[in-house]
C-alpha positions in Angstrom: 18.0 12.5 13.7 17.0 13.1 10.2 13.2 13.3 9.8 13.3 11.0 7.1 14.4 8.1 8.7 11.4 8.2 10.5 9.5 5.0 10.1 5.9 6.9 9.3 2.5 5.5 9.5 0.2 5.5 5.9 -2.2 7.4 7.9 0.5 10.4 8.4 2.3 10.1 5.1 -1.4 10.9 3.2 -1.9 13.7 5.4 0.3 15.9 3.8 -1.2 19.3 2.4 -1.8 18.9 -1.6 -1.6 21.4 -4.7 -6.0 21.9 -5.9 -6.1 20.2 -9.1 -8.9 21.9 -11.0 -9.4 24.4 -14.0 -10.2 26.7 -11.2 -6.9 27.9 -11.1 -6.2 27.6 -7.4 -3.0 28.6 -5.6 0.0 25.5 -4.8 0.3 24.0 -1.8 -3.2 24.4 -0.4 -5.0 21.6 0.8 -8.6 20.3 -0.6 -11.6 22.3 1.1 -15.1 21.0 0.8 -16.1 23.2 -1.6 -12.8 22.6 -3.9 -13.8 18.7 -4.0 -17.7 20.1 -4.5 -16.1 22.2 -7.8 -14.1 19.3 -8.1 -16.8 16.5 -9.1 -17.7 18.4 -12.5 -14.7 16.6 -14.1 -14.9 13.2 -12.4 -14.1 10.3 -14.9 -17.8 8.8 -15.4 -16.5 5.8 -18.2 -14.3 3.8 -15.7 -12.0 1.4 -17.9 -11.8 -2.1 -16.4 -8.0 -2.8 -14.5 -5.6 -3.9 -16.8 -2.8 -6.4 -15.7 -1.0 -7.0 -19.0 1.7 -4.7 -18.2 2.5 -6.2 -14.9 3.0 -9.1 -16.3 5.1 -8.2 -19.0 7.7 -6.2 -16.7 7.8 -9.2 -14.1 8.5 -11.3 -17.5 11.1 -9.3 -18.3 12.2 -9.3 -14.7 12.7 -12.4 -14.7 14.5 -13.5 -17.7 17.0 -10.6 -17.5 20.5 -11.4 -16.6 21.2 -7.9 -15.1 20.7 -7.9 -10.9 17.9 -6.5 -9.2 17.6 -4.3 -6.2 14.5 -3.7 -4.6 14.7 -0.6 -1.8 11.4 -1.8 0.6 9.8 1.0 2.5 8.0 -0.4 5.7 4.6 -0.3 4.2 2.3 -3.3 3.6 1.1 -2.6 0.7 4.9 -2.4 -0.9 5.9 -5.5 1.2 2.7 -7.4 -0.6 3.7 -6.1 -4.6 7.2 -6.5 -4.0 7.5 -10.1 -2.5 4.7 -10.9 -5.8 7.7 -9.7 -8.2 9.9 -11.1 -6.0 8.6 -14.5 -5.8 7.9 -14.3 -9.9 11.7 -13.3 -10.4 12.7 -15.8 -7.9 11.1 -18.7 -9.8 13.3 -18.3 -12.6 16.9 -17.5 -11.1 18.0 -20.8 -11.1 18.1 -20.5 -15.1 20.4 -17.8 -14.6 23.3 -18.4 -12.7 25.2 -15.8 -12.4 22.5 -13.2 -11.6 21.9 -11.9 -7.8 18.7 -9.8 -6.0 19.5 -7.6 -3.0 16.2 -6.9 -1.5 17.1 -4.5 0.9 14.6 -4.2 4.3 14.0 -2.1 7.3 16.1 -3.2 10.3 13.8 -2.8 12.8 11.6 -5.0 10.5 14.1 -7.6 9.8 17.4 -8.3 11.1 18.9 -11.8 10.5 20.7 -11.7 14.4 17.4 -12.0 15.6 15.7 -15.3 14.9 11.6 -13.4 15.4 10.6 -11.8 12.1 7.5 -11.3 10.5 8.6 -12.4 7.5 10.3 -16.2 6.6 13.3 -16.0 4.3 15.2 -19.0 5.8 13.6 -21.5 3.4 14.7 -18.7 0.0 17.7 -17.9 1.4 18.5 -22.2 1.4 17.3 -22.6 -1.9 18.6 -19.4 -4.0 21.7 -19.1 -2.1 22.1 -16.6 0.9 24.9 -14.0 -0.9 25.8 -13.1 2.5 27.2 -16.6 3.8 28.1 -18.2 0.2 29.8 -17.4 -3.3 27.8 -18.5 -5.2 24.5 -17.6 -3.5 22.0 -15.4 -5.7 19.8 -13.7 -2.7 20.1 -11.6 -0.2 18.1 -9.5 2.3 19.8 -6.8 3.7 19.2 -4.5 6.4 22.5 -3.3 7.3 25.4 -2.7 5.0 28.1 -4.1 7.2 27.2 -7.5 6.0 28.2 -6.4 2.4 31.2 -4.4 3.7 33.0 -6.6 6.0 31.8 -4.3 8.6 33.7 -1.2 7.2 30.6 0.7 7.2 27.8 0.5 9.4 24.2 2.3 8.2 21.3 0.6 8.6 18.6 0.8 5.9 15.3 2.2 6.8 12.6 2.5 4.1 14.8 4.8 1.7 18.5 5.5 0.5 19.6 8.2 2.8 23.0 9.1 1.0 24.7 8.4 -1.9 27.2 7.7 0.1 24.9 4.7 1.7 23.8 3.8 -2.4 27.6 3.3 -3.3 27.7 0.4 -1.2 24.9 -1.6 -2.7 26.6 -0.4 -5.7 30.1 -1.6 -5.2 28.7 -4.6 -3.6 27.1 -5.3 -6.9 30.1 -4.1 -8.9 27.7 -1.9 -11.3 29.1 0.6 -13.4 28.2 1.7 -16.7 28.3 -1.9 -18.6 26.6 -3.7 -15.6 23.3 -1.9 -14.6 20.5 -3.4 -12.0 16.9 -2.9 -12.6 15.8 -0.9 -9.4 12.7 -1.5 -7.8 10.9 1.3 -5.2 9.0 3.2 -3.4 7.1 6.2 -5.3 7.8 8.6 -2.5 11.4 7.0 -1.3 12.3 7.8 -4.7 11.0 11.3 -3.9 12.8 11.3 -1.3 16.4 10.9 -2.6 18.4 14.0 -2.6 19.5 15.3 -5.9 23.0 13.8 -5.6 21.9 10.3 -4.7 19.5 10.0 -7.3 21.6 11.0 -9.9 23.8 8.8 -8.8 21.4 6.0 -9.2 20.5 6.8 -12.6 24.0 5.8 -13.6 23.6 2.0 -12.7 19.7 1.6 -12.7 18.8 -0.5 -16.0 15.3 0.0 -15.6 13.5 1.9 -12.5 9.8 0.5 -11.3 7.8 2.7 -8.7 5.2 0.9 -6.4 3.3 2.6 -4.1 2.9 2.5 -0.3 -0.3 3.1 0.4 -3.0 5.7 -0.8 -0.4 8.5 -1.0 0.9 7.8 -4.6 -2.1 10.5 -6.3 -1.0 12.8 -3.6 2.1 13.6 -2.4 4.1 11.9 -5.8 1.5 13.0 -8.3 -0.5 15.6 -7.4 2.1 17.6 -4.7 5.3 16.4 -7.0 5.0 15.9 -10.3 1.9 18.0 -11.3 3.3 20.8 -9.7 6.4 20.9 -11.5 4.1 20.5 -14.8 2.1 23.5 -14.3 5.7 25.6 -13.4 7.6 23.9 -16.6 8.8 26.4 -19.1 11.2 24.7 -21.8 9.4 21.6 -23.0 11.3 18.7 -24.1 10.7 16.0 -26.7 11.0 12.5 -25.5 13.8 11.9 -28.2 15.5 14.7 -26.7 15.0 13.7 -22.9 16.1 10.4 -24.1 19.0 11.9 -25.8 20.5 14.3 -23.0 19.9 11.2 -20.1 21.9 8.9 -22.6 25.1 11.7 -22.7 24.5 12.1 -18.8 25.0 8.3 -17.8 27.7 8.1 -20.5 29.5 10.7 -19.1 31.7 12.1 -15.9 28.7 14.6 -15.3 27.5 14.4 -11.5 24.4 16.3 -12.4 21.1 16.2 -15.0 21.3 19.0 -17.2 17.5 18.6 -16.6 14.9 18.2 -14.3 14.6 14.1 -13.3 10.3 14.6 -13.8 11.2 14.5 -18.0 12.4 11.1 -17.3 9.0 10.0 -16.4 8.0 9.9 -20.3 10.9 7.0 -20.8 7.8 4.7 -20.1 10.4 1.6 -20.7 12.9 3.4 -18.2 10.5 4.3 -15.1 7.8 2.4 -14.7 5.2 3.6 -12.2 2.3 1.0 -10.4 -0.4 1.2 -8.2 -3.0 -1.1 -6.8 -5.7 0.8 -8.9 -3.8 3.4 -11.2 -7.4 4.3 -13.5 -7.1 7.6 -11.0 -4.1 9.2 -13.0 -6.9 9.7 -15.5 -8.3 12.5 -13.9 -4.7 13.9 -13.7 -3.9 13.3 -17.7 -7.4 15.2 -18.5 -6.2 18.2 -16.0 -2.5 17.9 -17.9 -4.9 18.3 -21.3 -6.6 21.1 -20.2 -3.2 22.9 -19.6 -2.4 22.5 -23.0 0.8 20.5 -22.2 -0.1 17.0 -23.3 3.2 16.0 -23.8 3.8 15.3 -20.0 0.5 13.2 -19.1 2.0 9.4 -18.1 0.8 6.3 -17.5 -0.2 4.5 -13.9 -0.1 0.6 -14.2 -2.4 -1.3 -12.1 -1.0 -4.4 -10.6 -2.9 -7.1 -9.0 -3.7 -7.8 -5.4 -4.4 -11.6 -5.9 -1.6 -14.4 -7.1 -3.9 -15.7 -9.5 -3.4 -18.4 -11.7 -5.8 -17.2 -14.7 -3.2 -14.4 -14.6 0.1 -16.2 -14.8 -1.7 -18.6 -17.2 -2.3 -16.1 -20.2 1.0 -16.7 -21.7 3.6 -15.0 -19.0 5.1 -19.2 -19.2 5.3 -18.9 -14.7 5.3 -21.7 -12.9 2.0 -21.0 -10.7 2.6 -23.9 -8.0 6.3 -22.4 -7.7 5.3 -18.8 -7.3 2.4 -19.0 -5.0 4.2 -21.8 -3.1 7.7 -18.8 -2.7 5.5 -16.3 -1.8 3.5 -18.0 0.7 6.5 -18.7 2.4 7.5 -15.6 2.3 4.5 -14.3 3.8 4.1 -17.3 6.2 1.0 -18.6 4.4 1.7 -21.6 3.3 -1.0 -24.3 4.2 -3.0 -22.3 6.7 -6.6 -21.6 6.4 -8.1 -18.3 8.1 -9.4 -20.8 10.3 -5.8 -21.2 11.2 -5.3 -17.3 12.0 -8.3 -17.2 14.8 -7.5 -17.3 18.1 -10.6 -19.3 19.3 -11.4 -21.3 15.7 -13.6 -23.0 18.1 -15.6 -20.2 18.8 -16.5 -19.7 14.8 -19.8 -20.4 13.5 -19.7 -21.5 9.8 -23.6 -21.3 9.7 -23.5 -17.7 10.8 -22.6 -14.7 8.9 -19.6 -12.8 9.0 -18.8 -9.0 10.2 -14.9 -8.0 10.6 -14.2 -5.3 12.2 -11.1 -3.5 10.4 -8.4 -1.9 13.0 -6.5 0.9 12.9 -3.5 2.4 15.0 -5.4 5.6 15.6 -5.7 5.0 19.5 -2.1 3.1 20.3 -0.9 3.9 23.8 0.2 7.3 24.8 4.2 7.5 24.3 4.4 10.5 26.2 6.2 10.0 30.0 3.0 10.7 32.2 1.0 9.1 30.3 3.0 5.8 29.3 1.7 2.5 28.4 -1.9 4.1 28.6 -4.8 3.5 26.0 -6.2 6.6 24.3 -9.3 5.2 23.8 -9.4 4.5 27.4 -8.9 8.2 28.4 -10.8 9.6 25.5 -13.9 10.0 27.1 -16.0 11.3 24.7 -14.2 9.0 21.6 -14.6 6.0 24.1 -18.2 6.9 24.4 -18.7 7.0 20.8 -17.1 4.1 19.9 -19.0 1.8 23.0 -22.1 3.6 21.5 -21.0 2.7 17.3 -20.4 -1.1 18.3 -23.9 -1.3 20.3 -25.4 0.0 17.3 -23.7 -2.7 15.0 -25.3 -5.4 17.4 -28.3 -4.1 16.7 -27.1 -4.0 12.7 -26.0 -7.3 12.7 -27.2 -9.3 16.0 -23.8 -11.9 17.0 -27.0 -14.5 17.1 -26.7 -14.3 12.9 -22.9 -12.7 12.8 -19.4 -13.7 13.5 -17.9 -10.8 15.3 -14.1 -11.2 13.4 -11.4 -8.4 14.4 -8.6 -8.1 12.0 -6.7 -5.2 14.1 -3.5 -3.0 13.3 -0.4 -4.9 13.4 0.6 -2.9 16.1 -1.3 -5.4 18.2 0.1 -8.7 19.1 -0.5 -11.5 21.2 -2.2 -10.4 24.7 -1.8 -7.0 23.7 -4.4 -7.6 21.1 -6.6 -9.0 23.8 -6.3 -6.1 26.5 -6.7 -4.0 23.3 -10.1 -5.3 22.1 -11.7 -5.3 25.5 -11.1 -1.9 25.8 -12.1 -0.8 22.3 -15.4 -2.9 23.3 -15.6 -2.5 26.8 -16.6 -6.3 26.7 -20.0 -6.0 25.2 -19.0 -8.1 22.0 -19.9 -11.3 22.9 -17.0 -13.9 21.7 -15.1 -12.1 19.7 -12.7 -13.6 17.6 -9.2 -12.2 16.6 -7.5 -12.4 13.2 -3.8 -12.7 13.1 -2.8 -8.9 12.9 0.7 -9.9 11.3 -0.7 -11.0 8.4 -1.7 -8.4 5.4 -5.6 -8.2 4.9 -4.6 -8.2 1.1 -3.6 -11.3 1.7 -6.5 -12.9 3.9 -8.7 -11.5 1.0 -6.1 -13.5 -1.6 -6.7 -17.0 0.5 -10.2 -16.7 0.8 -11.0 -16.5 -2.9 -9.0 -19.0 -3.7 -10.8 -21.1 -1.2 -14.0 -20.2 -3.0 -12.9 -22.3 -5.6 -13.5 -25.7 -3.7 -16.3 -24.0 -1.5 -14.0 -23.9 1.6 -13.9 -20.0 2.3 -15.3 -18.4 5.8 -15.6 -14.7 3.9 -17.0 -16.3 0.9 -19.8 -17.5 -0.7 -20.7 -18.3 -4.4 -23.5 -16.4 -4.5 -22.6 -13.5 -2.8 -22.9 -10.2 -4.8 -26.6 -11.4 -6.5 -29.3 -10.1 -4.4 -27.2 -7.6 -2.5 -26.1 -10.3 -0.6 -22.5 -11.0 0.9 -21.5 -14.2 3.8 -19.1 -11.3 4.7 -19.1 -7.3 6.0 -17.1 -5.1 6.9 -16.9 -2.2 9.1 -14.0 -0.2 11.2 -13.9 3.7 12.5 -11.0 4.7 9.8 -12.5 5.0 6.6 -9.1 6.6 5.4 -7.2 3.2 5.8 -5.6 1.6 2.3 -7.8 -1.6 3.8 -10.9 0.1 1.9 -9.2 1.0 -1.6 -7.3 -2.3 -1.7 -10.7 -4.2 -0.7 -12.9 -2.3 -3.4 -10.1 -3.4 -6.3 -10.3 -6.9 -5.3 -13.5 -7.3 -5.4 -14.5 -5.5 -8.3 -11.9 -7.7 -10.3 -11.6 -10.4 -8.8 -15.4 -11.0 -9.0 -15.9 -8.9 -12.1 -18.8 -6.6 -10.2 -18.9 -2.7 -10.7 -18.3 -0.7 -7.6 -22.1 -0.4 -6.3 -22.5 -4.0 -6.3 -19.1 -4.5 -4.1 -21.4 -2.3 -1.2 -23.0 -5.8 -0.1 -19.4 -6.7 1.5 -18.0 -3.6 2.2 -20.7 -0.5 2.6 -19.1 3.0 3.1 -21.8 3.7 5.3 -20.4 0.9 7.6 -17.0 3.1 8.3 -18.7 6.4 9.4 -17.0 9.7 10.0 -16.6 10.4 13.7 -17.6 13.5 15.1 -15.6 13.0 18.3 -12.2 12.4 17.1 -9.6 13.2 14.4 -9.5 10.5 11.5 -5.6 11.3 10.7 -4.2 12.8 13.5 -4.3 11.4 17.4 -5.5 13.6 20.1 -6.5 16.2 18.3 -10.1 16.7 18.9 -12.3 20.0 18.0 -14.7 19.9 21.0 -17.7 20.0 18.4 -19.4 17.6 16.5 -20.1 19.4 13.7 -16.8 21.2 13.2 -15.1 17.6 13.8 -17.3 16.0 11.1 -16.4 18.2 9.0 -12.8 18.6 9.9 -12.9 15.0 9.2 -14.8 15.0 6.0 -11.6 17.5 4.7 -9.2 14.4 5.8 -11.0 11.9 4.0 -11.1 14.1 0.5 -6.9 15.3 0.8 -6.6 11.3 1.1 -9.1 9.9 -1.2 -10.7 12.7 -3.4 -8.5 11.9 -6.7 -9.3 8.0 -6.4 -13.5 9.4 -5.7 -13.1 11.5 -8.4 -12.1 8.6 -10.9 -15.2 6.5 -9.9 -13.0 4.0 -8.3 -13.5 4.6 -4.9 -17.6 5.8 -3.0 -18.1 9.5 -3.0 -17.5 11.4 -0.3 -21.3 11.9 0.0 -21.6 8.1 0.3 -19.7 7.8 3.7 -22.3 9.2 6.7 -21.4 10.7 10.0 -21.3 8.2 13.4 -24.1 10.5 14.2 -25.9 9.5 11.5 -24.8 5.7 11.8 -26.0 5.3 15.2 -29.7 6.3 13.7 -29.3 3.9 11.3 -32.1 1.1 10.5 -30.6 -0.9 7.8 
């Protein structure tokens, strides 16, 4: 099996050990200690610049009105399902002006396969409107998870989350018929692209028009910056111009050549050849300053921020997109269309509008045991001392926030599904939440957060209100047990543009105090507990900064100093 198919979890992919960026000189390939992040806070970025959308626009503009084909490579992550299917839906609402162009959006099997009629996704309706390229001619669309249904079944490889071979990327290619007069602009994942071996990627270089990186999570500062790129900075000896990076990569494509004569990070500077995104992309700051103080300036690059919400006022400052036509394809997409989070509750009639609102925010940090003895088990039902903790964290948020005055919401992991969601939450809470109310767990919390503001508008949102934010006050708070989850980032950046607060204010829906660092279990990795809570705390504590530090240290994100041990939480008053 090769490790790479593996369809990973955000929590594991962040984990991965990371290269100390500092002017302290530390070794590669250590992970962040305490006292690194400590040393660390000296250079945080203190003047945060305000999230900038103009070049989002611009490239799903130029998406759109370009002839060539586009591929986009999905890894199984929600956050690249969400930013995808927004270019997606902003591409697709143009394609009928150009006739003779085709998207291959290519998706995890065991996420989508068009032999079985259950998906979490809805691309019937597209697929009737562009033109399914699978069943017709002339059709301009297709989603693809296998590539026997481009080859006539003379090859069989299923995608998952990444191009394993070239040998797998010459049938998209030949489907396509791209060679060096017909190029696609690609779009993927930061680390898939990572992933690529040497020969595949090159490979791709030859046919991609354009190359746009989106992130899967909160491991873009990490594993592709930090661990990838910077690395390779600090070890770079012959520095390159960009007209002579431009130069050689223009006689590679044009030739026979199966190899760059040099190293694919120089091809990072073509900012109108690879394009990279992320939900909030200030954080590279930090990086560029660290790239400054090695005196190799030359190699610091831009991180684009693209938004979370499909806004009008943001199609409406002269990107000429239809709004109604985009929001109404990716809604569909999605499964949105015309449904109200009243609509994703499992007992709507159990909601009090004239109460407030506390969501609890899941995780899949205590899915059932997979192991043969232990099958189809809970782990926070044999977890004795987590389940005590946890039964002893959700008494104290009844105290918090009494059910009398609060909605008890839970938007769980999409792990959890149906009954299973139910057998799930009555063990999590032993049953002491009274009327609990689930949240649909297949749909993105991105996007719940995306509906609700809208409804805002016309005064018809249940996490809403228009006064929230003055006062310290919010209709709406949050709280969960993984304060590592991308839930937390991606909520922060929507409210702070969205409702055009700085990041203290945004506390009153979302406090970091409200997702406290357990001293009885591991925050990243299951079942492995320390025994103390003081070394798990702090075990913890190391998690959260190799995960978050970089966004923290940009002022984007709360301190690590901000977020306070269940310990601590359970002697809270306020």
């Amino acid at each position: 099996m090769n490790f790479k198919k593996l369809i990973l979890s955000n929590f594991l992919l962040i984990s991965i050990p990371l290269t100390v960026l500092s002017c302290e000189n530390k070794s590669s390939n250590s992970a962040l200690t305490i006292s690194d992040y400590e040393k660390l806070k000296k250079y945080s970025i203190t003047e945060t610049r305000h999230l900038n959308y103009d070049r989002f626009f611009k490239l799903a503009t130029y998406l759109a009105n370009d002839e060539s084909p586009s591929i986009y490579f999905s890894r199984n992550a929600g956050q690249f399902y969400n930013t995808s299917f927004y270019l997606l839906s902003l591409e697709l609402s143009k394609l009928k002006e150009h006739v003779n162009k085709k998207i291959l959006y290519l998706m995890n099997e065991e996420v989508y396969n068009p032999e079985n009629s259950i998906s979490r996704f809805n691309f019937e309706n597209i697929l009737n409107e562009y033109g399914d390229i699978l069943k017709t001619e002339d059709g301009q669309l297709g989603i693809v998870s296998n590539t026997k249904y481009l080859t006539n079944n003379k090859t069989d490889i299923s995608y998952a989350n990444f191009v394993d071979s070239k040998h797998e990327l010459e049938q998209y290619i030949n489907y396509l018929a791209l060679n060096n007069n017909k190029k696609a602009n690609v779009i993927m994942c930061d680390i898939s692209f990572d992933d690529l071996d040497d020969a595949t990627r090159n490979k791709l270089f030859k046919v991609a028009k354009k190359i746009i990186l989106l992130p899967d999570g909160n491991a873009q500062p990490f594993k592709f910056i930090n661990n990838d790129y910077l690395n390779w900075v600090k070890t770079e000896k012959d520095v390159l111009s960009e007209e002579q990076i431009q130069k050689q990569f223009i006689e590679f494509v044009n030739s026979d050549k199966e190899t760059l004569d040099m190293n694919y990070h120089n091809l990072y500077r073509l900012k109108n050849y690879i394009e990279i995104y992320n939900i909030d992309g200030r954080y590279i700051d930090f990086f560029n300053n660290e790239i400054e103080n090695l005196n190799k300036s030359e190699y610091k690059i831009d991180v684009y921020d693209f938004p979370i919400n499909v806004n009008k006022s943001y199609l409406d400052k002269g990107y000429n997109f239809d709004f109604n036509k985009v929001i109404s394809l990716y809604d569909d997409i999605n499964k949105l269309s015309n449904k109200s989070l009243l609509e994703l509750l499992d007992k709507p009639q159990e909601y009090d509008k004239n109460k407030k609102n506390l969501i609890y925010l899941g995780s899949s940090l205590f899915t059932k045991y997979t192991s043969l003895a232990d099958q189809g088990k809970y782990r926070v039902e044999y977890n004795l001392e987590a389940s005590k903790e946890i039964e002893e964290y959700f008494d104290k948020l009844m105290e918090l926030y009494p059910p009398q005055e609060y909605n008890y919401l839970f938007k769980l992991h999409p792990v959890y599904k149906g009954e299973e969601a139910k057998i799930y939450l009555s063990k999590l809470t032993k049953n002491k939440v009274p009327n609990p109310i689930l949240i649909d767990s297949s749909v993105s919390w991105e996007n719940i957060l995306m509906k609700e503001y809208e409804k805002l508008k016309t005064n018809e949102s249940i996490l809403f209100d228009k006064n929230d934010f003055k006062n310290n006050n919010s209709k709406t708070v949050l709280t969960g047990l993984q304060a590592t989850s991308t839930t937390l980032l991606s909520t922060y950046t929507f409210l702070v543009s969205e409702f055009n607060i700085d990041l203290k204010k945004s506390y009153a829906f979302l406090n970091p105090k409200n997702f406290p660092i357990s001293n009885k279990f591991n925050l990243v990795f299951r079942d492995k507990n320390l025994g103390n809570d003081l070394k798990m705390y702090n075990e913890n504590k190391k998690l959260m900064i190799n995960v978050l530090a970089y966004y923290m240290l940009s002022n984007v994100f709360p301190s690590l100093d901000e977020f306070i041990s269940t310990n601590e939480f359970l002697k809270r008053e306020n």
